[in-house]
N, C-alpha and C positions, 0 to 999 in steps of 0.2 A: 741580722742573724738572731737576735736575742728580740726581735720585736714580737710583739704580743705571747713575751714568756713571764709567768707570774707562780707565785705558790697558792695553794687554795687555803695553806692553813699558817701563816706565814708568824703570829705571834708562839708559834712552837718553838720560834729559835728562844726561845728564854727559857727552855727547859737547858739547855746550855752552861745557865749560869748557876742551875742547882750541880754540876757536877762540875765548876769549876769552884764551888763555895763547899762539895765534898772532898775538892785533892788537898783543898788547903787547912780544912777542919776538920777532916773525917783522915787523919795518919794512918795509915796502918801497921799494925803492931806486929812487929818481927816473932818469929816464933821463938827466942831466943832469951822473951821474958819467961815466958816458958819453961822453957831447956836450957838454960843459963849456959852451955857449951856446945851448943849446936851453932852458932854464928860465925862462927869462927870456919866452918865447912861451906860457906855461901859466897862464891868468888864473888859475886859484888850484887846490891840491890837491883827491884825494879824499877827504880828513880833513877839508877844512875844508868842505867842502859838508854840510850838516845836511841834505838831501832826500834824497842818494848815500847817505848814513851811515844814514840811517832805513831806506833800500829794502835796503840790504843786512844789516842786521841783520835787519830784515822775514821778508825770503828765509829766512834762515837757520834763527829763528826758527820757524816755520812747516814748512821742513821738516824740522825737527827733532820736534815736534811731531805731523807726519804720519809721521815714523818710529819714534813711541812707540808709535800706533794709538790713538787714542780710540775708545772702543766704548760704546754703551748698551747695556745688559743689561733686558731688558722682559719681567717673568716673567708671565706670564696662567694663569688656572688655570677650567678645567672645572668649571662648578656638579656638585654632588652632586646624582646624581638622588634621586627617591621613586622605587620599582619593587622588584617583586619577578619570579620566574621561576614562570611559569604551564603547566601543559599541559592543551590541553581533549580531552577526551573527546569523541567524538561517536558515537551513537551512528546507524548507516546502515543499519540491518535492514531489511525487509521490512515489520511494522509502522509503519516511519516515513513509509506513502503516503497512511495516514487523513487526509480531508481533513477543512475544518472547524474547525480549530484557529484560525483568524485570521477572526474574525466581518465583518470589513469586505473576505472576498476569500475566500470559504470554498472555490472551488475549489482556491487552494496546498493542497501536502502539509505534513503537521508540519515534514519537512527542509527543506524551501523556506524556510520560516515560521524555523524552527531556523539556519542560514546567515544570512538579512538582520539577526538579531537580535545572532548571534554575530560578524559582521562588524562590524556598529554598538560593539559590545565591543571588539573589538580597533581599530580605527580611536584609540577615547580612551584605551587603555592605550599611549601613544605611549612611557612610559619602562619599560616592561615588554618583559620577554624572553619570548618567547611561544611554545611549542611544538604541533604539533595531532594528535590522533591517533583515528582511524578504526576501530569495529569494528563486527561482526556477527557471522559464522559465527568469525572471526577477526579479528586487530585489527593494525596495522599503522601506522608513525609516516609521517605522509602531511606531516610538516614540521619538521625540527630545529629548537632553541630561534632565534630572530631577533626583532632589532628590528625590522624592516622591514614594518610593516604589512600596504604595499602589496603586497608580494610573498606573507605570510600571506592574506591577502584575495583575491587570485587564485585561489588554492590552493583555500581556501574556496571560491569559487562555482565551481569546477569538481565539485566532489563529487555527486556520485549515489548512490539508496539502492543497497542488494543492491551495492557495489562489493568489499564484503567478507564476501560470503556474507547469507544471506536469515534467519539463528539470530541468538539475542543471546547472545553471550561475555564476559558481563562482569565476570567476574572475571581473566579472560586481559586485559580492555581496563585496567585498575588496574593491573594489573603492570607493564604496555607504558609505560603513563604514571609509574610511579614509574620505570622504565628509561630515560624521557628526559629525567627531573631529577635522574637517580643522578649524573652528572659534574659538574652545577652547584655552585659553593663557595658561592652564594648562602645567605643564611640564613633567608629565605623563599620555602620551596617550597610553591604550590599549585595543585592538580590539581580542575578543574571537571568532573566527569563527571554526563554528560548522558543521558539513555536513557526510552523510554517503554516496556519491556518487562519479562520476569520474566529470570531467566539460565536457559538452555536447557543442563541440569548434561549431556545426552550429550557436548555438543560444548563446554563447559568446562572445559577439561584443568587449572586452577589451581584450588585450593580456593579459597574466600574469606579462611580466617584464612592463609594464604600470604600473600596478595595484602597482606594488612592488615597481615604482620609487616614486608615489606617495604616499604609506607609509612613506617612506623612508625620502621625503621630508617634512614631516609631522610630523615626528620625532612618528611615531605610530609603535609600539611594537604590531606583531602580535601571538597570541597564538591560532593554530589550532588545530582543536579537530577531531578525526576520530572517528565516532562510527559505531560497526558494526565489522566483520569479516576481518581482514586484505586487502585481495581479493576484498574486497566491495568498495572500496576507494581510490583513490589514492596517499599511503603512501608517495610519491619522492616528489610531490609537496606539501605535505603538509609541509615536513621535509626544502625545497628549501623555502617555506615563511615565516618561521620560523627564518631559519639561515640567511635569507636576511634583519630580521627588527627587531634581536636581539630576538628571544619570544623564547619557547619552544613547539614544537612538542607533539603532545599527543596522544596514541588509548585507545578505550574503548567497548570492545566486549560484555559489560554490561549492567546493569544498575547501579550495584554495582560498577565497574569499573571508570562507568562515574561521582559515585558521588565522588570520591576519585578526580580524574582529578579537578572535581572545587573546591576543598579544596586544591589544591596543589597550582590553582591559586590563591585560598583566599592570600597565603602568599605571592603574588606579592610585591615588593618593594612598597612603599608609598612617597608620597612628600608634603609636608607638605604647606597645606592651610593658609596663613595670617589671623592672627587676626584684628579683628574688633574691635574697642574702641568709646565706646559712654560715654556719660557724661548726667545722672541725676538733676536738681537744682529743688534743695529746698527751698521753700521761708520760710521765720519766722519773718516777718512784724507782722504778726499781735498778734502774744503773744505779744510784748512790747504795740502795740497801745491797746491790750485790758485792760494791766495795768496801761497805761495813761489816758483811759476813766474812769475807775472805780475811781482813784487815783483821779482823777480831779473831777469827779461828788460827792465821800467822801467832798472831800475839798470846794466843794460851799454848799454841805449840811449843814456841820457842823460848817461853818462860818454864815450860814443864820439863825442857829440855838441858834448860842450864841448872833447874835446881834450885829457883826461885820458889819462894813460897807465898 
């Protein structure tokens, strides 16, 4: 109950002892040296009243107390999340309008099919720091890292294929994506790169062992995703970026297929977020000083009343 209760000013209680060294030195003098026959009209002191003597010691008491300041101190601390710092890939080519991908709606395209999937994903990485990035002919960070789902998810379903050129660059899209976990201190970084295409080397201005050094140095784990028909994709390098940044390889000829893939990566290792510790203070001045006023205001009532002086 009384844990982490303290005063802020707590050598005040010795102002105590100056008005315990005033009752016993400081008498006060009856009006009667005075009026040498007006004491005789005063049914009896304020000394000898025991109710006067409580309430004014009360007072004092009390505000003396409200002038040390009681305070509780109420520390609360931030659970430690699970989460790591994520960036997904996506890939938005021209390729990505094949329909057919989703047997139970075969008119969606792959990307239609690719958004409700990867939205459903970021919706349950609620303690994940989430980043999103966009390529085709070029590749382009269409979301800085954030928690905020809702605001990722937006973003998300605004996307359209050909929004970044109608070619696949995906070795330019890995880089862009190690570039937006280069400033995270996080100690798991991983990068979900997505694509149903080969990389179109004209308009690939980054080699691949660049791209990979640069993960690598980055300490980013990448996890590549093939969707589409084996043939469709280039399986060697996806398998090659994989085993080069620690991550796991994935196909997915589905829709059904691909939503298993991100529930495999749901259970990606986690590392564990530092808690935060804050500290509440409570003040409680003023219950005592509101007992000193009452106490004191009683005490000159009821001395004015009997005809104390």
């Amino acid at each position: 109950m009384f844990d982490g209760f303290y005063f802020e000013f707590p050598y005040t209680i010795f102002v105590l002892f100056f008005f315990i060294a005033c009752a016993i030195f400081c008498k006060m003098k009856l009006p009667s040296i005075y009026f040498p026959h007006t004491g005789q009209f005063l049914k009896q002191s304020v000394s000898a009243s025991k109710i006067l003597l409580l309430l004014k010691w009360l007072g004092i008491l009390m505000m003396i107390l409200a002038l040390m300041s009681p305070v509780k101190d109420e520390p609360y601390e931030l659970k430690p999340k699970e989460g790591y710092e994520i960036a997904l890939i996506l890939d938005a080519s021209e390729s990505m309008k094949a329909q057919g991908f989703d047997a139970n709606n075969e008119h969606l395209t792959r990307f239609d099919v690719v958004k409700e999937i990867v939205g459903d994903f970021v919706t349950q990485r609620k303690s994940d720091n989430i980043g999103l990035v966009v390529f085709g002919q070029y590749s382009f960070i269409a979301s800085p890292l954030t928690y905020d789902e809702n605001i990722l998810n937006k973003i998300v379903s605004q996307l359209y294929i050909g929004m970044a050129g109608k070619y696949t660059a995906l070795n330019t899209s890995l880089a862009q994506g190690v570039n937006l976990l280069k400033m995270s201190k996080s100690k798991s970084k991983v990068a979900i790169l997505l694509t149903d295409g080969y990389s179109t080397a004209e308009i690939d201005k980054i080699p691949l062992d660049i791209a990979l050094e640069m993960a690598k140095k980055e300490g980013v784990k990448v996890y590549p995703i093939g969707i589409g028909m084996p043939h469709e994709y280039n399986r060697n390098i996806l398998l090659k970026i994989a085993e080069d940044t620690g991550g796991v390889a994935f196909g997915a000829s589905s829709a059904t297929e691909l939503k298993e893939v991100y529930k495999k990566i749901d259970e990606l290792e986690k590392s564990e977020i530092k808690s935060e510790s804050f500290s509440n203070v409570n003040y409680y001045f003023q219950f005592p000083l509101f007992i000193s006023l009452i106490s004191l205001m009683l005490y000159i009532f009821l001395r004015n009343r009997r005809g104390y002086a």
